[in-house]
C-alpha positions in Angstrom: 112.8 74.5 134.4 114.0 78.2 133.4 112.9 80.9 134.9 111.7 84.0 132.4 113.9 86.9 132.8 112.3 90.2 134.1 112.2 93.1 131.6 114.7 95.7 133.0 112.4 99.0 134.1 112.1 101.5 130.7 114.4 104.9 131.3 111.5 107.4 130.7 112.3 111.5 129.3 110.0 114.3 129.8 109.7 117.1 127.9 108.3 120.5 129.3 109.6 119.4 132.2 110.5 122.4 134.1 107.3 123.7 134.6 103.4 123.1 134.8 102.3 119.0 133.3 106.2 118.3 132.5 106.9 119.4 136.1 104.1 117.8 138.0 105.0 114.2 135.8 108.4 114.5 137.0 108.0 115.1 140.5 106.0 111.8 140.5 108.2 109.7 138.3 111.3 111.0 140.1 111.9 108.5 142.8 109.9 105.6 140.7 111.4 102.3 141.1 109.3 101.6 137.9 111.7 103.5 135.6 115.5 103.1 135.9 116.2 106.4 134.9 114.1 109.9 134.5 115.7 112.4 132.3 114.1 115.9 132.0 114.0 117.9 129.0 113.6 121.6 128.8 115.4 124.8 127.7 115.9 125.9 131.3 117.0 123.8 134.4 114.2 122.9 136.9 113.7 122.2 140.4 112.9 118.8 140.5 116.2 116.7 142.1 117.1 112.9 141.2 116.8 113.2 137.9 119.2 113.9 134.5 118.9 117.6 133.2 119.6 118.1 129.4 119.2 121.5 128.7 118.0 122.5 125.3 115.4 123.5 122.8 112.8 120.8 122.0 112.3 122.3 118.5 116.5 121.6 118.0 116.9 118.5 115.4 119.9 117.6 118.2 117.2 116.4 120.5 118.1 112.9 118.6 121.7 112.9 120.3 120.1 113.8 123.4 117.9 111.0 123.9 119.7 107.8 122.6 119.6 106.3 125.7 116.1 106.8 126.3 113.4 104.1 125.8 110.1 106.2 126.5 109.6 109.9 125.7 106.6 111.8 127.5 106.4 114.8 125.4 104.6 117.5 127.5 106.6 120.8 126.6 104.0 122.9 124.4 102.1 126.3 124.8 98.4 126.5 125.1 98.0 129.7 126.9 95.0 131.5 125.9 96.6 134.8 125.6 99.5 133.4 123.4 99.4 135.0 119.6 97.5 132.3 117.9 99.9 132.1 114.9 103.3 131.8 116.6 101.6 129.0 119.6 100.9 126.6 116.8 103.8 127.1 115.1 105.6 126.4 118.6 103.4 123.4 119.0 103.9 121.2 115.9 107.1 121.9 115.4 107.9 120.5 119.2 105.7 117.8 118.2 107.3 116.8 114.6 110.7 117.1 116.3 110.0 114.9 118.8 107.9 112.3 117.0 111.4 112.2 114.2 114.1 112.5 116.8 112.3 109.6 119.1 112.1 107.4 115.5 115.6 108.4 114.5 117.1 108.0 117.6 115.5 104.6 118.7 113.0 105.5 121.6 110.3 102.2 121.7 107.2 104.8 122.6 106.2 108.7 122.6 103.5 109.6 124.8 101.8 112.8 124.0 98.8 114.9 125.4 95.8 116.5 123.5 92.2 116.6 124.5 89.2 114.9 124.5 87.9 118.3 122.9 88.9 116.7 119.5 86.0 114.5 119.5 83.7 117.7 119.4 81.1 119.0 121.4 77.4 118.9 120.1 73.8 118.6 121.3 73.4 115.1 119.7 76.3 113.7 121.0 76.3 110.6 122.9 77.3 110.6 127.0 79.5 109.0 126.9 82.0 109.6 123.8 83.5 106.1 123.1 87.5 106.2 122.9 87.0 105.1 119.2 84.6 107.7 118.3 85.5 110.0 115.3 87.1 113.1 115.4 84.3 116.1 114.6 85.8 118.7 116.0 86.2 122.0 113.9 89.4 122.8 112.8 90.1 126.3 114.1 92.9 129.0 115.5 91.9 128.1 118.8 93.9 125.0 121.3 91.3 122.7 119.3 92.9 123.2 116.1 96.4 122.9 117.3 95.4 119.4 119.2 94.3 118.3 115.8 97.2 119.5 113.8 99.1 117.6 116.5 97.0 114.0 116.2 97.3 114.3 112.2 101.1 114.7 112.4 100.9 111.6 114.6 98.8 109.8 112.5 101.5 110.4 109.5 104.5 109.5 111.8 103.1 106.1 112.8 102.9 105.5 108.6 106.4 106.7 108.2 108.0 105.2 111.5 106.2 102.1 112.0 108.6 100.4 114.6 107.6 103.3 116.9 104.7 103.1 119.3 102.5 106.5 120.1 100.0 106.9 122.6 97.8 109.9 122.8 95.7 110.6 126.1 92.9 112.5 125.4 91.7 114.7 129.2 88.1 115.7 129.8 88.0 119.3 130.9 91.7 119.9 133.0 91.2 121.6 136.6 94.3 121.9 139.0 96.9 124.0 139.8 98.4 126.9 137.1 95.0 125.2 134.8 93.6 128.1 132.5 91.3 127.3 129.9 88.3 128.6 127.9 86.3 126.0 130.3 88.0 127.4 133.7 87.8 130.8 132.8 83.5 129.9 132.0 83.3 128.9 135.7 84.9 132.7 136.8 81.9 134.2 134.9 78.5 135.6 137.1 76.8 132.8 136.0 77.0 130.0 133.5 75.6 130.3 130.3 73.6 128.2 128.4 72.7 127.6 124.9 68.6 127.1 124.5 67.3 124.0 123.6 70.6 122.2 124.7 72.2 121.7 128.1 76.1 120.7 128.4 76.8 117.5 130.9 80.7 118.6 133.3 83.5 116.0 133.1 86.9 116.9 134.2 90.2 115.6 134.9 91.9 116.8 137.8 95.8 117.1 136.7 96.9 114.6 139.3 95.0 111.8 137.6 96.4 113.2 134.3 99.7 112.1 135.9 98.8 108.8 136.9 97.7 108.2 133.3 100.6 109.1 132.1 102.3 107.0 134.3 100.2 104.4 133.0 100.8 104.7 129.7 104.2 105.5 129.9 104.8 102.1 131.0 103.0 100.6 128.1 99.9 99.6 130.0 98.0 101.3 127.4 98.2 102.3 124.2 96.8 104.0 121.1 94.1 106.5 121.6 93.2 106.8 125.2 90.7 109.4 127.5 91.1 110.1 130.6 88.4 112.1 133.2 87.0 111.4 136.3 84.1 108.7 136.2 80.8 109.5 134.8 79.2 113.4 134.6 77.4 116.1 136.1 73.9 117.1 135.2 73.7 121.0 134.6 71.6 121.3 137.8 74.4 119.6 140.0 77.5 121.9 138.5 75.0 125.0 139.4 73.7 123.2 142.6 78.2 123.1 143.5 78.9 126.2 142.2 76.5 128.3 143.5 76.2 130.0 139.7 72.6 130.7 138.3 72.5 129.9 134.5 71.5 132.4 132.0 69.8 131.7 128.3 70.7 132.9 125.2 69.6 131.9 121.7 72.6 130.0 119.6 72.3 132.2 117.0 73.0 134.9 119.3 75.5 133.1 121.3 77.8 132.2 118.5 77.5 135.5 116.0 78.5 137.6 119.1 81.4 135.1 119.9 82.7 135.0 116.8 82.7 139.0 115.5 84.0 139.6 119.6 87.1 137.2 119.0 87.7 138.7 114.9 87.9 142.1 116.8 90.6 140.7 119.7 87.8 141.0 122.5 88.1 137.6 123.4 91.2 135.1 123.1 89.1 132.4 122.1 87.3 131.6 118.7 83.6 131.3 119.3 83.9 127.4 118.2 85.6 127.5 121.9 81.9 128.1 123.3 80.6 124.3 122.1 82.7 123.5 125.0 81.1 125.3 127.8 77.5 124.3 126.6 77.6 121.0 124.7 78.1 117.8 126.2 81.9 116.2 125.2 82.2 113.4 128.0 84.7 110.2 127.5 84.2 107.2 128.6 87.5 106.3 130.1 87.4 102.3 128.9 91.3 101.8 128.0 92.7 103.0 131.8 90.1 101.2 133.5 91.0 97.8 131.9 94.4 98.6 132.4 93.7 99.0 136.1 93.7 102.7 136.4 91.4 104.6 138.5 90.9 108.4 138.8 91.6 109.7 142.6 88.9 112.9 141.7 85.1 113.1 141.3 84.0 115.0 138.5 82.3 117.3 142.3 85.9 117.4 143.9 87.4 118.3 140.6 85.0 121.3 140.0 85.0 122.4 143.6 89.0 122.8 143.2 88.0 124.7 140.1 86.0 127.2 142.3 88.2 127.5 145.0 90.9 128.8 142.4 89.1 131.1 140.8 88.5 133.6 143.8 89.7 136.8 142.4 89.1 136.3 139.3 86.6 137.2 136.9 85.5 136.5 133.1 83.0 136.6 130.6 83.0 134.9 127.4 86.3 133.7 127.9 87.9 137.6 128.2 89.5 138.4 131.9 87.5 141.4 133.4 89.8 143.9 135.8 88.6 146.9 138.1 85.2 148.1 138.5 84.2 145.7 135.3 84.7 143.3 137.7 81.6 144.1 140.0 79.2 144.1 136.8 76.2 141.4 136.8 76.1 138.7 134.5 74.2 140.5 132.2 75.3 144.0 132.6 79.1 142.4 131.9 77.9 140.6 128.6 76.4 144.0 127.2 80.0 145.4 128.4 82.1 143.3 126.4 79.5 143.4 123.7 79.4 147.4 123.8 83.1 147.0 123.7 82.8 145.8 120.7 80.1 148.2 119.5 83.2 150.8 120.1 85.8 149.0 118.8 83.9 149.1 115.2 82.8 152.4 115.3 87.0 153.8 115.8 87.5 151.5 112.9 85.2 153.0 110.6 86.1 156.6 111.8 90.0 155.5 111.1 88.7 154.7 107.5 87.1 158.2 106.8 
């Protein structure tokens, strides 16, 4: 009787893979006897050893010739820095993402696995805990992270009609902690205490980076596929996160809340557009129901992923998303809100003397 032959193991490229996700991927895919071969992509050599370095732009239509030989591409090279100028980190980010998605067509690759956020679902006081992995896409398109994650997932959705012999899967993270991790939701956790949005109270889920990797190990191997989330099981109730954190919660109206946010970041105050702030105080958690049929099981409780949150955080300080420095830095919850809100006062009032 005839044995079936075994599928030789995938050869598996990552790009951004020189620093931050890309880096921590590689490090754990290096020595895997699941893949036969790990080539990393990024415009500078890293540090990781046992693996192929090709050295070049991801944005370069060359990228084609570069990965021939490749059969899966984890495509982590992007910028989603928080102080990047808005304009140039989208541009940055879909054109790395339409490169790759035509080279990987062109040049033959069987799967792309890429990385957004779970934030594309939206976060709103009527939404369901959990978020199924099929639920729609409501978040509001804006010049924040959000906005490029959904640029991203629509250029996706157009390359799986125009390349249909290649397989995408998108893993969607809860809320990232970990190492080098700064994001309108880290930076909420640095604040004197949390706020909070009256009539509505958020629910915490977050992904700890190291079970990132693992999912992407996962789905890099073609475990899963299509739309996936990934987080750490269930939530926390706003009384536990305060109860961990040791933060006191303070209440403003939405009205308030949101009007502020949004003339603070229109004047450069804050990094973040005030669509940001649904984030930090209404519920957006995933139910993870792809990874764990596929076997997968996050090594992080949503309370060990947000004390490694706090632990990282000593030393720094911020209040509606915007980093506070120096003696600002001592400044109660309160009396740091009226700051950056007087800051803005200021800001107006040596504009409209400019325009005498």
């Amino acid at each position: 009787m005839p044995t079936s032959k075994r599928l030789r193991p995938p050869v598996v490229a990552v790009t951004g893979a020189a620093s931050g996700l890309g880096r921590a991927f590689l490090a754990k895919v290096a020595s895997s006897a699941d893949f036969r071969r790990v080539v990393a992509i990024d415009d500078q050599r890293g540090d990781v050893p046992d693996v192929t370095w090709r050295v070049l732009d991801i944005r370069d239509p060359l990228l084609a010739n570069r990965i021939s030989d490749v059969d899966v591409l984890v495509h982590l090279g992007g910028d989603y820095s928080l102080d990047s100028d808005p304009d140039e980190r989208r541009a940055y980010n879909l054109r790395a993402a339409q490169t790759v998605l035509t080279a990987s067509a062109a040049a033959r690759v069987r799967r792309v696995v890429l990385v957004t956020s779970a934030m594309v679902y939206g976060a709103a006081g009527d939404n369901p805990v959990p978020l199924a992995e099929d639920s729609p896409v409501a978040a509001e398109p804006d010049t924040g992270v959000v906005g490029d994650h959904l640029e991203i997932e629509a250029l996706v959705r157009r390359s799986l009609r125009s390349h249909p012999g290649l397989g995408v899967t998108v893993l969607r993270p809860a809320a990232l902690v970990g190492p080098g991790i700064d994001t309108v939701i880290t930076r909420h956790f640095e604040a004197p205490r949390l706020l909070v949005v009256k009539g509505s109270l958020p629910r915490w889920q977050f992904c700890h980076i190291d079970d990132l990797v693992s999912a992407l190990e996962t789905a890099a191997l073609g475990h899963v596929s299509g739309v996936v989330a990934v987080g750490s099981d269930g939530w926390l109730e706003m009384e536990q996160a305060e109860e961990i954190s040791g933060l006191r919660r303070f209440e403003l109206p939405a009205g308030l809340t949101f009007g502020t946010a949004q003339r603070l970041h229109r004047l450069g105050i804050t990094p973040a557009p005030a669509t940001d702030l649904h984030y930090v105080v209404y519920p957006w958690v995933v139910d993870c129901a792809a990874l764990r049929a596929a076997g997968w099981k996050p090594a992080w409780t949503n309370d060990a992923a947000l004390q490694e949150l706090l632990d990282q955080r000593q030393g720094k300080h911020a209040v509606v998303g915007r980093r506070l420095s120096g003696k600002d830095a001592t400044l109660t919850a309160a009396g740091a809100t009226v700051a950056v809100i007087g800051t803005a006062a200021i800001v107006r009032a040596a504009r409209r003397k400019r325009r005498v």
